[in-house]
Short mmCIF file of the C-alpha atoms (twelve columns), coordinates in Angstrom:
data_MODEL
# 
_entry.id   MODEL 
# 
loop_
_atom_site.group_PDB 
_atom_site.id 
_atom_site.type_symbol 
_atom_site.label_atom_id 
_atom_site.label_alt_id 
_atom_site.label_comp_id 
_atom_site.label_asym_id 
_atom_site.label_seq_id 
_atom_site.Cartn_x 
_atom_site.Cartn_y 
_atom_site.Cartn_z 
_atom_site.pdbx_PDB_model_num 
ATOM 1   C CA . UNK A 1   -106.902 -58.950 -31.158 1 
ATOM 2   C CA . UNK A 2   -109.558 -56.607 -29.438 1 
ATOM 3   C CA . UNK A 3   -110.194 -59.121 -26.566 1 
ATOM 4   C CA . UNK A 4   -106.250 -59.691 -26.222 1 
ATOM 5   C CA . UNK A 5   -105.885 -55.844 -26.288 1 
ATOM 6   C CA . UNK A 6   -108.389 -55.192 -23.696 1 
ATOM 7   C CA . UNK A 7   -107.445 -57.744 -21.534 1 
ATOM 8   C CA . UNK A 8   -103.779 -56.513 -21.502 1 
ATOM 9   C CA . UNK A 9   -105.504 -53.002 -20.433 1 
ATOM 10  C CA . UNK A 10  -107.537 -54.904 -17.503 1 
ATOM 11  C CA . UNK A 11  -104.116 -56.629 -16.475 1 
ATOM 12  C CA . UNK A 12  -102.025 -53.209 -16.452 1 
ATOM 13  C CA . UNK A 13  -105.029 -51.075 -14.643 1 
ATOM 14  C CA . UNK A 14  -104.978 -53.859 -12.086 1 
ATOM 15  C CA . UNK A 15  -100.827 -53.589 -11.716 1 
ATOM 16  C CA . UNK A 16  -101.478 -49.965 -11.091 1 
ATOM 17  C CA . UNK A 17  -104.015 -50.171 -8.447  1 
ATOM 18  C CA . UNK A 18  -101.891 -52.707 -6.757  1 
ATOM 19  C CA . UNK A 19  -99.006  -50.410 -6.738  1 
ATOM 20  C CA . UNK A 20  -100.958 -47.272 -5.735  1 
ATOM 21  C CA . UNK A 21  -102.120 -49.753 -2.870  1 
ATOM 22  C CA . UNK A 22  -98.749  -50.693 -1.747  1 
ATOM 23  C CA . UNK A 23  -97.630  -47.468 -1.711  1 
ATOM 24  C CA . UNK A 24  -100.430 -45.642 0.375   1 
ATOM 25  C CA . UNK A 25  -100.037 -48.663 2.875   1 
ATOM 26  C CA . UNK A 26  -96.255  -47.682 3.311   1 
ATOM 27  C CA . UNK A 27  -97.427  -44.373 3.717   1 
ATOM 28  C CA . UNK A 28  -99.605  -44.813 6.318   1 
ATOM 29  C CA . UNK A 29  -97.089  -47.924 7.874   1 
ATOM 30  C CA . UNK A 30  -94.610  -44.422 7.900   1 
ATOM 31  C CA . UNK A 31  -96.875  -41.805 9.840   1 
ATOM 32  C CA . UNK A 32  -98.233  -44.556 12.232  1 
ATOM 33  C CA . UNK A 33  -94.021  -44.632 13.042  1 
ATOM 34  C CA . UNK A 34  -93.631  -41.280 13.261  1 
ATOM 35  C CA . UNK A 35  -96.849  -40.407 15.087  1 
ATOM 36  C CA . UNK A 36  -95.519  -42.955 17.670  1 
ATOM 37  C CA . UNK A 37  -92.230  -41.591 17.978  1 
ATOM 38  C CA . UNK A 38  -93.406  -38.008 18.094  1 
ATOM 39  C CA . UNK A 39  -96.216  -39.516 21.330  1 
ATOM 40  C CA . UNK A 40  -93.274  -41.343 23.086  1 
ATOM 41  C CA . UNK A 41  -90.916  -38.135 22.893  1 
ATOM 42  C CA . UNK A 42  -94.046  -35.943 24.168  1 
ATOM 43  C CA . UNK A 43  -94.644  -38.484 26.866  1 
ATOM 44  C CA . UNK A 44  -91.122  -38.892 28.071  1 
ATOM 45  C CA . UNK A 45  -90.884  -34.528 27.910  1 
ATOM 46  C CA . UNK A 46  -93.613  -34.298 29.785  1 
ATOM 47  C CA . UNK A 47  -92.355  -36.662 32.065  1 
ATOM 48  C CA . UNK A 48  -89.352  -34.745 32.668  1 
ATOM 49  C CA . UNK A 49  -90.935  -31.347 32.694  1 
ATOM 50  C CA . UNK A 50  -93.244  -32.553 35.316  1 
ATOM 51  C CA . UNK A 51  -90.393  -34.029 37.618  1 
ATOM 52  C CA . UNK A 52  -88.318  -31.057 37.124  1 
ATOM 53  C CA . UNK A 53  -91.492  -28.586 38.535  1 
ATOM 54  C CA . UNK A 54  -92.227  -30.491 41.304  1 
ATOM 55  C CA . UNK A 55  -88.884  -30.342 44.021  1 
ATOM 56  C CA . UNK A 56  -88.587  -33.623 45.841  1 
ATOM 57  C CA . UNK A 57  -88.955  -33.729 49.916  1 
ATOM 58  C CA . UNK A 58  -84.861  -33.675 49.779  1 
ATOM 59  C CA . UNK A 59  -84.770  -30.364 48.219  1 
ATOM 60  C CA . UNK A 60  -86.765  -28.566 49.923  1 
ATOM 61  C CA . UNK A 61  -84.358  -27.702 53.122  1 
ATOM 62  C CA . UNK A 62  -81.145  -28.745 54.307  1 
ATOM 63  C CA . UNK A 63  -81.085  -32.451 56.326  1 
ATOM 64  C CA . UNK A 64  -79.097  -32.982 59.685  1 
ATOM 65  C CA . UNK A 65  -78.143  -36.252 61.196  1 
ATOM 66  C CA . UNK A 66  -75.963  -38.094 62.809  1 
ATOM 67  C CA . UNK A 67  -74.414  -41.750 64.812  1 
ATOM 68  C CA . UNK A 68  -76.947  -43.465 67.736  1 
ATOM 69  C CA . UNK A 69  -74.942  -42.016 70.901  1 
ATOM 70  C CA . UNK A 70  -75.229  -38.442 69.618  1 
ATOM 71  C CA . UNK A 71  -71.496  -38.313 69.974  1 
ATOM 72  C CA . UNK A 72  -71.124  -36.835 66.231  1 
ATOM 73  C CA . UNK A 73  -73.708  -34.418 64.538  1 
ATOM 74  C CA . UNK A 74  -73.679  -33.073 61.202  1 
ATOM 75  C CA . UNK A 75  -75.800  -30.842 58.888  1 
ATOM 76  C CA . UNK A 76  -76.005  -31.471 54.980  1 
ATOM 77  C CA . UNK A 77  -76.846  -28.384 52.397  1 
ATOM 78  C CA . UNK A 78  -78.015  -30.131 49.927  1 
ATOM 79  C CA . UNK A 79  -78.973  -33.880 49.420  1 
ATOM 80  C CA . UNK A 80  -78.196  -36.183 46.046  1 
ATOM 81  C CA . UNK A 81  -78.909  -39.234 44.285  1 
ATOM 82  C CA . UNK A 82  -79.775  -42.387 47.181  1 
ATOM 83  C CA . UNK A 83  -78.557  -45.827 46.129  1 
ATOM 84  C CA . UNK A 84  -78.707  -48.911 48.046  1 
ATOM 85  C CA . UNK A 85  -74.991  -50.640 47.328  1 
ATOM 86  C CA . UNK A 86  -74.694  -54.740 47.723  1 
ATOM 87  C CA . UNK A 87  -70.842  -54.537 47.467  1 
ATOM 88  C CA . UNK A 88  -69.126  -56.867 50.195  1 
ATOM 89  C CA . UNK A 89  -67.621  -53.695 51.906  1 
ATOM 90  C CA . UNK A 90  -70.872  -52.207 52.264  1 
ATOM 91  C CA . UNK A 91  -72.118  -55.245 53.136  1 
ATOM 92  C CA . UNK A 92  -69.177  -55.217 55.656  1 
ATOM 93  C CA . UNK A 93  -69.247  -51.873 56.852  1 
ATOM 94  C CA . UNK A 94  -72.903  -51.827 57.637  1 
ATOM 95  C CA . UNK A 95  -73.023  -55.390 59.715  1 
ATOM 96  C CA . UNK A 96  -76.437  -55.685 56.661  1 
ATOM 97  C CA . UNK A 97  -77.455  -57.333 53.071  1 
ATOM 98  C CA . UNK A 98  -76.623  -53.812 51.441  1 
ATOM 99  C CA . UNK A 99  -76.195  -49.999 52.699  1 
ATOM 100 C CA . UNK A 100 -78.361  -47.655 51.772  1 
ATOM 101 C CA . UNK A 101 -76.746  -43.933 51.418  1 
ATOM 102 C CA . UNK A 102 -77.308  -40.836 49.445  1 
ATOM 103 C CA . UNK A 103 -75.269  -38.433 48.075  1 
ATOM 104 C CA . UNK A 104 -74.564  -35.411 50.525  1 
ATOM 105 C CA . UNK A 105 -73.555  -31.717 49.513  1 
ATOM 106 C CA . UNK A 106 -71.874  -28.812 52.187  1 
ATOM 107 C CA . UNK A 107 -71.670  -31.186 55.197  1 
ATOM 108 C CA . UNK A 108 -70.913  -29.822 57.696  1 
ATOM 109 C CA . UNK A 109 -69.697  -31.761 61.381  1 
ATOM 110 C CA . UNK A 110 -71.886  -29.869 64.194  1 
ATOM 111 C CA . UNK A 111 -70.905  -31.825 66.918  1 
ATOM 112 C CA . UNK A 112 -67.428  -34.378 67.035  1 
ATOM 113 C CA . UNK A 113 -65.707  -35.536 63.963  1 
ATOM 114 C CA . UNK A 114 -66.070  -38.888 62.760  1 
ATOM 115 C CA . UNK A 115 -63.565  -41.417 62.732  1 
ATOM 116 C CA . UNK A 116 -62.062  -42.498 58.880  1 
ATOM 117 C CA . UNK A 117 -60.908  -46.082 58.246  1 
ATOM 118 C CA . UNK A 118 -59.580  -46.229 54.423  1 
ATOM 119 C CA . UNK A 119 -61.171  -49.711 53.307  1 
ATOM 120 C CA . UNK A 120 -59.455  -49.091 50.300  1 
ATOM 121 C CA . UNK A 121 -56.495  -47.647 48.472  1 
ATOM 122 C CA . UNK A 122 -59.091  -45.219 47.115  1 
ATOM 123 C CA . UNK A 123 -62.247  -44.987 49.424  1 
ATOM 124 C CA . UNK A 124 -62.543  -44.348 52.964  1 
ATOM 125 C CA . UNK A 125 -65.626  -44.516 55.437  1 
ATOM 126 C CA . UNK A 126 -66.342  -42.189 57.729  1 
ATOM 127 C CA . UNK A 127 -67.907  -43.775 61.835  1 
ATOM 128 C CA . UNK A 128 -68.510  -42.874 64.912  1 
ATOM 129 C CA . UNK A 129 -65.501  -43.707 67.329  1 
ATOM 130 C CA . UNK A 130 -67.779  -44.210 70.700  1 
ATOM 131 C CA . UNK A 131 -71.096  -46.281 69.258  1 
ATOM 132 C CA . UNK A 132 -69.601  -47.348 65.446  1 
ATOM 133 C CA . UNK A 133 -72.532  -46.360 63.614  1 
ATOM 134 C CA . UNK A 134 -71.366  -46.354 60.284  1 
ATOM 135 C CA . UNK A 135 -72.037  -42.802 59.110  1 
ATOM 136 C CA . UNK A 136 -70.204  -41.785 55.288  1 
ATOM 137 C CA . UNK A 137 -68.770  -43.895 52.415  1 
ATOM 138 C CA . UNK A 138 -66.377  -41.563 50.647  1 
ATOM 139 C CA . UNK A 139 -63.429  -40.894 47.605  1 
ATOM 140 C CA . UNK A 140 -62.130  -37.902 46.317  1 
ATOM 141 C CA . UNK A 141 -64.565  -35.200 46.493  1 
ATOM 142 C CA . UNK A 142 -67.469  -37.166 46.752  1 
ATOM 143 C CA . UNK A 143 -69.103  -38.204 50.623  1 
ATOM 144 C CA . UNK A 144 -72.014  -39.833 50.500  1 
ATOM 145 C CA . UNK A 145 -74.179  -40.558 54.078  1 
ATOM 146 C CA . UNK A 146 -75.807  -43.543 55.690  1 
ATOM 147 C CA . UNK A 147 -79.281  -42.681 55.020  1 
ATOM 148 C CA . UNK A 148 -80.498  -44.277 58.580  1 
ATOM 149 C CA . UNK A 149 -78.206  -41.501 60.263  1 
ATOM 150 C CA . UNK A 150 -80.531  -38.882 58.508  1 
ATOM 151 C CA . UNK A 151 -83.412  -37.510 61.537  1 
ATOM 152 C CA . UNK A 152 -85.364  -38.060 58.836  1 
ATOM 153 C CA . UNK A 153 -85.015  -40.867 56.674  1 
ATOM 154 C CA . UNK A 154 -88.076  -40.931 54.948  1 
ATOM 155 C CA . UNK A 155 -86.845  -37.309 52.676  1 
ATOM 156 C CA . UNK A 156 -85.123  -39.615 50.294  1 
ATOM 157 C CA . UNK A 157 -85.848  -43.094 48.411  1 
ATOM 158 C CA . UNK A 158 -82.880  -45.333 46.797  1 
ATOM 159 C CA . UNK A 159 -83.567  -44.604 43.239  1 
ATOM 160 C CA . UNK A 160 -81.033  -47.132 42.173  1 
ATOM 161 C CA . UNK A 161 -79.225  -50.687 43.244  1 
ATOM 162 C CA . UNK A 162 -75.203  -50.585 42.559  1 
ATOM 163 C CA . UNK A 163 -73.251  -53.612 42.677  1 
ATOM 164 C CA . UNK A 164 -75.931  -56.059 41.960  1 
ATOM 165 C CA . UNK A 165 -73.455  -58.928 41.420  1 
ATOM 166 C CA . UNK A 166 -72.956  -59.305 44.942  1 
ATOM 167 C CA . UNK A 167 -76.617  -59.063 46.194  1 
ATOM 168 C CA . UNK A 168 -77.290  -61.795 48.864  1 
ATOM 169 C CA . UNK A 169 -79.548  -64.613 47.760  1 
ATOM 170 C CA . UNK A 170 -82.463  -63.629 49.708  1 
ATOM 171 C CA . UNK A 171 -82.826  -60.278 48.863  1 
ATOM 172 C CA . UNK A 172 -85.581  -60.478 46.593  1 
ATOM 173 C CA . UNK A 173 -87.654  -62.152 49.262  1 
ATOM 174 C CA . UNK A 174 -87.425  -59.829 52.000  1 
ATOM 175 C CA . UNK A 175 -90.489  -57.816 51.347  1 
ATOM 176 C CA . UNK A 176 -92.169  -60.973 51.309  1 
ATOM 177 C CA . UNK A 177 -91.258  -62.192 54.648  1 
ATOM 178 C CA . UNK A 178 -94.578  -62.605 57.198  1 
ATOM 179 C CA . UNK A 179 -94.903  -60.395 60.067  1 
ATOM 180 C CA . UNK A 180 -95.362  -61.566 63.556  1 
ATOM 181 C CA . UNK A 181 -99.082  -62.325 65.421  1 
ATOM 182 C CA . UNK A 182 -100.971 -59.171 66.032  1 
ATOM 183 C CA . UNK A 183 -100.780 -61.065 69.663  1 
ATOM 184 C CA . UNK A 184 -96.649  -61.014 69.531  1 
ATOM 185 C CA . UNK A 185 -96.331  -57.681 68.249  1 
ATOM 186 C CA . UNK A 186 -98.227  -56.295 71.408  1 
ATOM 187 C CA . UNK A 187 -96.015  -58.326 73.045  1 
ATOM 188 C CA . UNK A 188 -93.185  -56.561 71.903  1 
ATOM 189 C CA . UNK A 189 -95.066  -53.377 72.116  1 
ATOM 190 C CA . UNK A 190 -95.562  -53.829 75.391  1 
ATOM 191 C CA . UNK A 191 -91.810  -54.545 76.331  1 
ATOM 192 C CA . UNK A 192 -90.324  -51.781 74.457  1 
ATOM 193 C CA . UNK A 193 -92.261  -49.255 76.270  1 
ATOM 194 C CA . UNK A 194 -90.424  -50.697 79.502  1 
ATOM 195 C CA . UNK A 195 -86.939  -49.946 78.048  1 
ATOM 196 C CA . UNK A 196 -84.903  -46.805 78.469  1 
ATOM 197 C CA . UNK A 197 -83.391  -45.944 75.285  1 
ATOM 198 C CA . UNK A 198 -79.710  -44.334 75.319  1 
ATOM 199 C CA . UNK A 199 -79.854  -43.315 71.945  1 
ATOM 200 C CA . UNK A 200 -79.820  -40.130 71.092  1 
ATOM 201 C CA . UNK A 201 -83.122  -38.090 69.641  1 
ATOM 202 C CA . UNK A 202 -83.297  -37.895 66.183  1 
ATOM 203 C CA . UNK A 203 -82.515  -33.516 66.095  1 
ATOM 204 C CA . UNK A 204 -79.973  -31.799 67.698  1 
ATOM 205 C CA . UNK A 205 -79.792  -31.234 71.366  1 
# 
């Protein structure tokens, strides 16, 4: 009776220590989760704070722009998101794969007005009526501008692709395409410094 008695203590103290195991493990299993979760919510706030201190090239000063012949100018207060859309309009309107345009703020037309040609029963897009460079896409209280009418393209970057079911099939592989010889591209060098460009400067004259 002793040895069953003690036995039975051995197998309850042994029960116990499992449990007390099991238990700290889910303990620990629960602060490893939130410890995580708290990191990831610091990371992605500091993320935010950081991006919200520093002011992007676009928001710095207002842009100005406008079509190749200098026919129609314009000046923009404030520039917005930039998206590159792969829509068959855009695709349309821009002679390209996609357009790229950005979201413009207090435009204002310095010089001309541009032509409007309602592509939809909705959305409209504005052009120049002498050269046809494509210039706005716009609806109701929105206007967004061709980013390659900008003097200075380079102040924004698409930050998003819209429309992605109708991207052309070689997209993807576009930034992988070779560039010409050295040789060839002097070439070319060579002959463009022979031609007499008509287009007009990119600032206002």
């Amino acid at each position: 009776m002793v040895v069953e008695r003690v036995l039975g203590q051995q197998y309850f103290l042994i029960i116990e220590v499992k449990c007390a195991w099991i238990a700290v493990c889910k303990a620990f299993e629960f602060m490893s989760r939130k410890m995580t979760t708290h990191m990831s919510l610091l990371h992605r706030d500091t993320i935010q704070m950081t991006q919200s201190s520093q002011p992007t090239k676009r928001d710095c000063y207002p842009a100005s722009g406008g079509c190749q012949c200098g026919a129609v100018r314009y000046k923009v207060g404030r520039l917005g998101k930039a998206s590159i859309c792969h829509c068959r309009m855009c695709q349309k309107a821009f002679g390209g794969y996609f357009a790229p345009l950005v979201e413009a703020f207090d435009v204002e037309w310095t010089r001309g007005e541009r032509t409007v040609f309602h592509s939809s029963d909705s959305n409209w897009r504005g052009f120049c009526h002498a050269c046809g460079t494509p210039l706005t896409y716009e609806f109701e209280g929105h206007l967004e501008i061709a980013i390659g009418t900008l003097d200075e393209p380079d102040i924004v970057q698409p930050e998003v692709q819209v429309n992605p079911r109708y991207r052309r099939d070689c997209f993807e592989r576009l930034s992988a395409l070779p560039e010409k010889p050295a040789e060839q591209q002097d070439a070319d060098n060579a002959w463009n410094a022979t031609v007499r460009s008509n287009q007009h400067p990119d600032h206002d004259t």
